[in-house]
C-alpha positions as CSV (number, residue, x, y, z in Angstrom):
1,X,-2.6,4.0,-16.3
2,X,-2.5,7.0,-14.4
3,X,-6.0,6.5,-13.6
4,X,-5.2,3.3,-11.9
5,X,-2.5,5.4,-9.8
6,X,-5.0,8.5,-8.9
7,X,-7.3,5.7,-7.7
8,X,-4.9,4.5,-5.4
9,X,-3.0,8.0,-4.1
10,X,-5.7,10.9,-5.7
11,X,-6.5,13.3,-3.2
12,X,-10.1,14.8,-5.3
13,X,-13.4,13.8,-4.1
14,X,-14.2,11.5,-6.8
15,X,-10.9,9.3,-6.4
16,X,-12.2,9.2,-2.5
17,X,-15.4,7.6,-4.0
18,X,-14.2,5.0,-5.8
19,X,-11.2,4.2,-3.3
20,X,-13.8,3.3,-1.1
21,X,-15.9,1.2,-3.7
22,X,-12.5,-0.8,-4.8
23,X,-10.0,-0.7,-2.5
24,X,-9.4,-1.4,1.8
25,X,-7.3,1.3,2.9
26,X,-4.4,2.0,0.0
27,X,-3.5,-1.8,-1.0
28,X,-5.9,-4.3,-0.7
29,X,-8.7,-4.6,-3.4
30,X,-12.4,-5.7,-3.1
31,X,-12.2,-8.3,-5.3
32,X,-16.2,-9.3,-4.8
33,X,-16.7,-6.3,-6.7
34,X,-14.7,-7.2,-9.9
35,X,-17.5,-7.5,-11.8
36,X,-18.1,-3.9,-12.8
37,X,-16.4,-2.9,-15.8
38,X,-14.3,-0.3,-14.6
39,X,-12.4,-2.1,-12.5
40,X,-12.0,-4.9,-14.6
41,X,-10.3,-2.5,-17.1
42,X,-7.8,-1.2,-14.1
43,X,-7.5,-4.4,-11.3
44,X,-4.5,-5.9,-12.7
45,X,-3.1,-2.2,-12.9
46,X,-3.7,-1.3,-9.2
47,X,-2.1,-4.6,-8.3
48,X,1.1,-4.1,-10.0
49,X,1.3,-0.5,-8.9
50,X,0.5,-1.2,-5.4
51,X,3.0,-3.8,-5.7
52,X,5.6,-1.7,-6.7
53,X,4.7,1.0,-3.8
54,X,5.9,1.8,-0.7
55,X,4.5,4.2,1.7
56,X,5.6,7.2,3.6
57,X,3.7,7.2,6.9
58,X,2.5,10.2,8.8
59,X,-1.2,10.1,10.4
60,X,-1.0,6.1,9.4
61,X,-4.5,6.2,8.4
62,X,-4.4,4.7,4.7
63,X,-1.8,2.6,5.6
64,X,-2.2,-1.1,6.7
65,X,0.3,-2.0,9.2
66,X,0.9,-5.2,8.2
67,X,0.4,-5.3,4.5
68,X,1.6,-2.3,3.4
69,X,5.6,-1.7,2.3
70,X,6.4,1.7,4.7
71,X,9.0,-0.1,6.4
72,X,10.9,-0.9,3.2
73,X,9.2,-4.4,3.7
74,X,5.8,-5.8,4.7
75,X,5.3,-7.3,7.6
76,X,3.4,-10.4,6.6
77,X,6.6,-11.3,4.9
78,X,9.4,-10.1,7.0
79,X,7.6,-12.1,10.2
80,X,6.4,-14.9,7.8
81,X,3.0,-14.7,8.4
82,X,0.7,-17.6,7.0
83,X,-1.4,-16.2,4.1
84,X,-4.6,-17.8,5.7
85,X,-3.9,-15.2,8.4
86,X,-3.7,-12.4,6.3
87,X,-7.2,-11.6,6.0
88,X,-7.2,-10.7,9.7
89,X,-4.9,-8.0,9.7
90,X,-6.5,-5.5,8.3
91,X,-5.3,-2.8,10.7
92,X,-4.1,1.0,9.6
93,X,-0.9,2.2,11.2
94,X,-2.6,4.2,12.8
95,X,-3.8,1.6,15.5
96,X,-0.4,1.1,16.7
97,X,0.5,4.7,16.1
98,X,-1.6,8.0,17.8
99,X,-0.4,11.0,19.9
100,X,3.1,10.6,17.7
101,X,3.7,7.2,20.1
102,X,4.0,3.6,18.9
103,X,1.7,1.7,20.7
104,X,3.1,-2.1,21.1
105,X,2.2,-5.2,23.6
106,X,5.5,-6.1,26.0
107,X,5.5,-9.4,23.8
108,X,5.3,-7.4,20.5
109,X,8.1,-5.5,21.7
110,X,10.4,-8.4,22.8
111,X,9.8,-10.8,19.9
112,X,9.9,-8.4,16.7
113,X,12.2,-6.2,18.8
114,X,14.6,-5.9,14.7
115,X,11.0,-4.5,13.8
116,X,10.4,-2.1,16.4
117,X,14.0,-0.6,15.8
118,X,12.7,0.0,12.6
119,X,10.0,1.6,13.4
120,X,11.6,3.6,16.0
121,X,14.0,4.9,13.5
122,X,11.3,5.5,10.9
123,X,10.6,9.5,10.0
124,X,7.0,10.1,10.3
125,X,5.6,13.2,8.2
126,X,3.6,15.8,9.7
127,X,0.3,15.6,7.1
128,X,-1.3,12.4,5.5
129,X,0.4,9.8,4.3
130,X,1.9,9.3,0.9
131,X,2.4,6.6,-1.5
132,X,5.5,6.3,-3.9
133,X,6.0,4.3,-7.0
134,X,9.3,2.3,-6.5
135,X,9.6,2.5,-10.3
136,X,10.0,6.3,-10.7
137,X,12.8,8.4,-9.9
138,X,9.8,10.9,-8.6
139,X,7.7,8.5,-7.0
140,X,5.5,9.5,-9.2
141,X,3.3,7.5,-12.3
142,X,3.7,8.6,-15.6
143,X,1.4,6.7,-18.3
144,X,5.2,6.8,-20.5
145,X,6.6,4.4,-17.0
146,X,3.4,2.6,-16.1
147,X,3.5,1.4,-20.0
148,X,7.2,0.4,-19.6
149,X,6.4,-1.9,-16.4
150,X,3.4,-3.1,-18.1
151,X,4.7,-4.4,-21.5
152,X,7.3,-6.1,-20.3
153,X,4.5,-8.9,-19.6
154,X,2.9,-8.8,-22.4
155,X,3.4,-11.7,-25.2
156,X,6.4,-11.4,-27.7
157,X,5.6,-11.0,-31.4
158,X,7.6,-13.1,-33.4
């Protein structure tokens, strides 16, 4: 369970590897490549952790702008964006965020303008960003939580 976690925040060089083999940026999995075996062990993991995980922005690169909860929502679903959509925005924050300035079209600006506030008001960390696990008090997965979250689905015995 903490595996699954590591793959998606780790910071050592082989959690970089496989990041890149399974997952776009922090949240969205390459599902073309669920047949090897160790992420068929861990996909349904990844998905309920990432889920369950908001980001704290700061250089915006491993976050997706719209997919990704660092506003306390995701954007797809705040501006009810139509799933067939969703695979074309695949963009970091970091396109929309450089120099320490947002970035925005004049329309962007005036039609999401509840969104922008948001933004606006956002703190913004100084390193790399950093994903938290709503579930925690920490933030932080622990195989004892990860378990807790994780039998709750599974099938009562009788």
């Amino acid at each position: 369970m903490e595996t699954a976690w590591r793959l998606i925040d780790g910071k050592e060089f082989s959690f970089d590897v496989l990041r890149t083999r399974y997952l776009d940026n922090f949240s969205h999995a390459k599902w073309a490549l669920a047949s090897s075996p160790f992420w068929m062990s861990i996909r349904d993991l990844v998905d309920n952790m990432v889920e369950n995980s908001f980001s704290f922005i700061s250089t915006g690169a491993s976050t997706l702008f719209w997919h990704d909860d660092w506003l306390g929502y995701k954007l797809v679903d705040k501006l009810g964006i139509p799933d067939f959509m969703h695979m074309f925005l695949n963009q970091a924050i970091d396109d929309y965020y450089f120099d320490r300035i947002w970035h925005f079209t004049k329309d962007f600006v005036v039609r999401f303008s509840d969104v922008v506030v948001d933004m606006l008001l956002l703190p913004i960390g100084e390193e790399e960003d950093a994903h938290y696990w709503k579930l925690s008090a920490t933030g932080k997965v622990t195989s004892a939580l990860a378990y807790a979250e994780i039998s709750q689905s599974f099938p009562k015995v009788r």
